[in-house]
N, C-alpha and C positions, 0 to 999 in steps of 0.2 A: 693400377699400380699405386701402390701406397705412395704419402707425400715421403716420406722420410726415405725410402728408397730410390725415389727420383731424386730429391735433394742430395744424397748419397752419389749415384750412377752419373745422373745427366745436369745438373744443374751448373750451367758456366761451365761446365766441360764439354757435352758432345749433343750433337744432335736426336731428336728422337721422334718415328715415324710412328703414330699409332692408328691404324684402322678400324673406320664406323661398324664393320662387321665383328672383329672385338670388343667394343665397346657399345655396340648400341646407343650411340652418341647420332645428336641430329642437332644443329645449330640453327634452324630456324626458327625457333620461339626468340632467336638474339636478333636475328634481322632475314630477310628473305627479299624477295629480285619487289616484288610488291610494294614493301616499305622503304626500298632504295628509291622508287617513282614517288612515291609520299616526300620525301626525304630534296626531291628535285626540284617536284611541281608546288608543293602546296606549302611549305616550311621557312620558308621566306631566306633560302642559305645564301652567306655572302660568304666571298675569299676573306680567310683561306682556308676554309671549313670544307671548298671544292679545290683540287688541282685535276687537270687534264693532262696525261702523255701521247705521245705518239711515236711510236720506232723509238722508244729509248729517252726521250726530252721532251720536256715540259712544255706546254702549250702555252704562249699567252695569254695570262685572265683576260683581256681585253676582249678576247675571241668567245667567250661564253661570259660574261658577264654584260648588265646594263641599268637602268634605272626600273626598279619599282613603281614606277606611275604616281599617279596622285596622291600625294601623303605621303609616298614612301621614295623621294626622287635621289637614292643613295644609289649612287652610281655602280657598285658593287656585287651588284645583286647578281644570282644566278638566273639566266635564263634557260630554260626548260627544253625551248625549241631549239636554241644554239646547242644544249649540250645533245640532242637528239642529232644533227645535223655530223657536228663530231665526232661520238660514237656508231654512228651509220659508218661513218667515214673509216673506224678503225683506231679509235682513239679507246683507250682506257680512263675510266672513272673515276675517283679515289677519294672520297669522303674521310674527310682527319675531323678527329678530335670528337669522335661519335659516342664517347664517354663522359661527353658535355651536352649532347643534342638529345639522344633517343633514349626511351625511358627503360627498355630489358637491357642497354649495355649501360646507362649510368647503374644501374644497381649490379651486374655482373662485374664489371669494373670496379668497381670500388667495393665489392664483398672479395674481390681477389685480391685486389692492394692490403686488405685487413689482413689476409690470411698468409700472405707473402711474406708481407712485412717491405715490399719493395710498389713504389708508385707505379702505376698504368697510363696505358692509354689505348683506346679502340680507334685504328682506321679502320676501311672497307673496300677493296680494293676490285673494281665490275670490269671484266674485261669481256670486248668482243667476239667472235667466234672466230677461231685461227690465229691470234693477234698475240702481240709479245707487249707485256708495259713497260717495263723499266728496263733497261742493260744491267748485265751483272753488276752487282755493289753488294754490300756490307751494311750493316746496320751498328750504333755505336749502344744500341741495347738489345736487349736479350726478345726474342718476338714468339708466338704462340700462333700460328696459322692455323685458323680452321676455315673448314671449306663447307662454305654455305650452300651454293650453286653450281651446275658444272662441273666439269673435268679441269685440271690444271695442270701441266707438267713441268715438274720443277726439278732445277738441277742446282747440285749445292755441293760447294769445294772447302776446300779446308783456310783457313783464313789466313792472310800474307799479312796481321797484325793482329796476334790474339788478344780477347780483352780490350779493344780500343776504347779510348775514352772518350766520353762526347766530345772534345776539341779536335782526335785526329780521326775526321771524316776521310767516307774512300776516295772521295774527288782527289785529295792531296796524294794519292797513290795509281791511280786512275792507270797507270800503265803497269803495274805489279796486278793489280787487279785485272786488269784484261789476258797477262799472260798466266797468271793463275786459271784465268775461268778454260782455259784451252787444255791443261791436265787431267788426270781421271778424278771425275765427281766422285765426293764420299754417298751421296745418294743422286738417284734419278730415276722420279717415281711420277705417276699421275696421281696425281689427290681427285679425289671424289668425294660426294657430299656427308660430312660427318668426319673426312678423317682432321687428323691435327697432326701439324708437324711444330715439333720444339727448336727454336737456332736458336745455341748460346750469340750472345755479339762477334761480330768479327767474321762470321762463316760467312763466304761469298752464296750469293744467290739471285736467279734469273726464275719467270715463268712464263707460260706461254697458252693460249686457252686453246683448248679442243674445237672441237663441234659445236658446241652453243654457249651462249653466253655464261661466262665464269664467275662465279664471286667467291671473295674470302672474306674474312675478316683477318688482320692483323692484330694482337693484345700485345703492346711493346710493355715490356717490364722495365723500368730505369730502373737499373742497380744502384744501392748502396754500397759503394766501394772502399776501397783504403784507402785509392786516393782521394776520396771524399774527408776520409779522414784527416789525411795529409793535407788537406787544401785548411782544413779548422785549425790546426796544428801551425799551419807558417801566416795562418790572420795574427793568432793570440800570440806568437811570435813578434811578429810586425807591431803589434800593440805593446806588449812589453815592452820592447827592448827601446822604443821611445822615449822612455822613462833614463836611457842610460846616456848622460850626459856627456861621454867618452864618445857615442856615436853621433851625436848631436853635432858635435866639433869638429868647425873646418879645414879642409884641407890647405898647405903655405901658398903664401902668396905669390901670385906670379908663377903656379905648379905647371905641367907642362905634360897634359894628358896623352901627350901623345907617344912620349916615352913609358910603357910599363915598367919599368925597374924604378920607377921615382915613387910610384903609389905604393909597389909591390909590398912594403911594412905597414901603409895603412890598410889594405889589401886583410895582410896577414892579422890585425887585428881586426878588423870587422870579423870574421871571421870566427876566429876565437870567444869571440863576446858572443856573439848568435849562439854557438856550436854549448856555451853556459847559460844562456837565456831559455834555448830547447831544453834545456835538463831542469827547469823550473814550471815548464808547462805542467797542469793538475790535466791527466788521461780524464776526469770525473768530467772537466768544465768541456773537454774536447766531448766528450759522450753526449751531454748534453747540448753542446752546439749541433750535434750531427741529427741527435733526436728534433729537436726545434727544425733544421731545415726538412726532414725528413716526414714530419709529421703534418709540414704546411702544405704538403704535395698530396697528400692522403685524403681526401674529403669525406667526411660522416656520412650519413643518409640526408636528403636535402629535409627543410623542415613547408610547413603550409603556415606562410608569414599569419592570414586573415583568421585559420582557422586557429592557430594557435593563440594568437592573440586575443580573439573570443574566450577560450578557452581560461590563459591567465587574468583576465577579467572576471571570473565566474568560480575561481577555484573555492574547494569546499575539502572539510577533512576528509570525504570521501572520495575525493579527484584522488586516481594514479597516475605517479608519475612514472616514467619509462626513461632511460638515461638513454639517448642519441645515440642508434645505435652507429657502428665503426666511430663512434670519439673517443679514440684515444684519451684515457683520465689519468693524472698523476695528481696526486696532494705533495706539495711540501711547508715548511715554513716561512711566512712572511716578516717581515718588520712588525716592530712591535708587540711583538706573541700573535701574530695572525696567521692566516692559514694560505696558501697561495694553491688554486684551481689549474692546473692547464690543462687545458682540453683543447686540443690539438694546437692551430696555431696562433690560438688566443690563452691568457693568463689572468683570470679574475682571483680578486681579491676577497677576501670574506674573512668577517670576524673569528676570534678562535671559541668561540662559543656554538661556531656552528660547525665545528670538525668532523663531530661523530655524526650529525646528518650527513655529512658530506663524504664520509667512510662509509657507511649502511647503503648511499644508495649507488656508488661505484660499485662495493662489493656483489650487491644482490641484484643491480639493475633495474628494480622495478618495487616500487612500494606505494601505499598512501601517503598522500599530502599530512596527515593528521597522524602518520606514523614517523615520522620525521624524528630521531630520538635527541635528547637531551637539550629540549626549546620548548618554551611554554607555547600555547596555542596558537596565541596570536604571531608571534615571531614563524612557526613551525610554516601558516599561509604567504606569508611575508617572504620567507628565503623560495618557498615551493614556487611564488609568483614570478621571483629574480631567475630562477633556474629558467622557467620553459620562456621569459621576454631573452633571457641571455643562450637562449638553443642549448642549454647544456640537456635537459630533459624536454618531453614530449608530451604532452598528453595523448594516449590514444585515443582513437576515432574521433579528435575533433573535428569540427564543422563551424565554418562560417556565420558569423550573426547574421539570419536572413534568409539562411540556405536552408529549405526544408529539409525534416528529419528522413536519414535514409529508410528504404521498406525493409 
């Protein structure tokens, strides 16, 4: 399906069920039952990077977790044998935040955030054979289920608060939610390995594993919402209207809060002064606040601190540079005729002499050190060297001072 069609049909509106035999989709190069045992035994994970369920509710970490041993006596730690011991038992798995840990979903994860335009995140979710994990609930973001291992049968109802916002979680509805999940599902399908299902936020949903052990992966999309909007909107509010020495001033002496008809005219102007203060918010500075939170969530490609560093130590006209890739680049004006960088959720500073390098290589991504335009020679290695110690560009294929050269 094209993107623009989906963004069109399904996106934050309705569910959508697509199968591996349509697709020719297989999600094991993202993670497989193998790399979940790597991921246990050998990776040193602490909470809350693990949570365990069982029938519905959360396991106590205490019950899978303990000390790392010598050198390592953080109490924290996942232990391998307890979570074997638990999942014998019929406990389900759940690795979060696996778009910080394993190397095919940090870069699937954050090449999807680029292309969305909306932040990620990969859980993984191993369930036993026969075994249910979670009770029906709701998610307050939009999720992407694909199905790595296993059968799963998933049943999925139409939501009792469409849209929810990160603050209204299901538990605060917990009995709407349970008599919803008793209605007729809008789907109720087995997932097999390869297929993907789409929930906008807000749609109820349960699963439960077949015959042998199940995995999925979760991809929660946070939405950029309105009222993401609305939340910048009533800060820059709250900050202005500080400024208005009418709101500043106190209420009479000896008032008597407990009567409303005594406030009700101060009331009536706070009121009034806000409802004039919101009509002087700039929509630009709000756009801008939403981009700044929006883009701190987004992570570039990660960089090789040693190798790069090598690398800005050595540079030559002939070093390329390569701009970071998913970093988000905007130029604007700084003080004093200078030039202002933001690259995602950092803001450097740079002369205005060095603009048009700093246009050339957003635009084209990828140039020499020594093509750097409108900087004599010496300056052109000087910004080239600031760029890749300040991660904004990359040199390709560097290598470590020390590390022999690849074959």
């Amino acid at each position: 399906m094209a993107a623009d069609e989906f963004g069109e049909r399904y996106w934050a509106k309705r569910p959508l069920l697509t199968r591996a035999e349509d697709t020719g989709n297989s999600f094991t190069d993202l993670l497989d039952l193998p790399a979940v045992d790597e991921l246990l035994s050998r990776r040193g994970l602490r909470t809350p990077f693990l949570r365990i369920a069982k029938d519905g509710a959360v396991v106590d970490p205490k019950r899978f977790t303990t000390s790392g041993g010598a050198g390592a006596e953080i109490a924290d730690q996942v232990s391998s044998d307890s979570v074997l011991r638990l999942f014998a038992d019929g406990s389900t798995v759940v690795l979060q935040g696996l778009h910080r840990l394993w190397p095919p979903l940090i870069e699937f994860a954050d090449q999807l955030a680029a292309d969305l335009g909306h932040p990620t995140q990969v859980n993984a979710y191993i369930t036993p054979p026969s075994s249910r994990g979670f009770s029906p609930h709701y998610d307050v973001h939009d999720v992407f289920v694909l199905q790595v291992a296993g059968e799963k049968h998933w049943t999925i109802h139409e939501p009792v608060l469409p849209d929810p916002l990160r603050t209204q979680v299901w538990t605060d509805r917990a009995a709407e939610v349970a008599a919803a999940a008793e209605r007729e599902p809008v789907i109720d399908a087995v997932l097999r390995p390869g297929d993907a299902l789409y929930l906008p936020r807000g749609y109820l949903h349960s699963a439960r594993a077949l015959g042998e052990i199940s995995a999925h992966l979760t991809v929660g999309i946070h939405s950029v919402t309105r009222w993401a909007a609305a939340e910048q909107v009533l800060d820059l509010v709250r900050t202005l209207a500080a400024e208005d020495r009418s709101l500043r001033g106190s209420l009479p002496l000896g008032v008597d809060l407990a009567d409303p008809d005594v406030v009700a005219d101060d009331v009536a102007t706070v009121v009034s002064s806000l409802q004039e203060w919101l009509g002087r918010v700039d929509p630009v500075e709000v756009a801008d606040r939403l981009r700044a939170r929006t883009w701190a969530q987004v992570r570039p490609e990660p960089v090789a601190p040693l190798a790069q560093a090598t690398a800005a130590a050595a540079l030559t006209p002939d070093t390329v540079l390569r701009l970071r890739t998913r970093l988000r680049c905007s130029l604007r004006d700084g003080a004093d005729g200078g030039v202002l960088l933001i690259g995602g959720r950092r803001i450097h500073t740079f002369g205005a002499p060095e603009r048009p390098a700093l246009a050339e290589l957003i635009a084209v991504g990828e140039l020499k050190a020594g093509d750097l335009p409108g900087l004599e020679p010496a300056d052109r290695l000087a910004l080239a060297r600031r760029l890749v110690t300040e991660s904004i560009a990359v040199v390709p294929g560097a290598e470590a001072a020390g590390q022999p050269p690849l074959p």
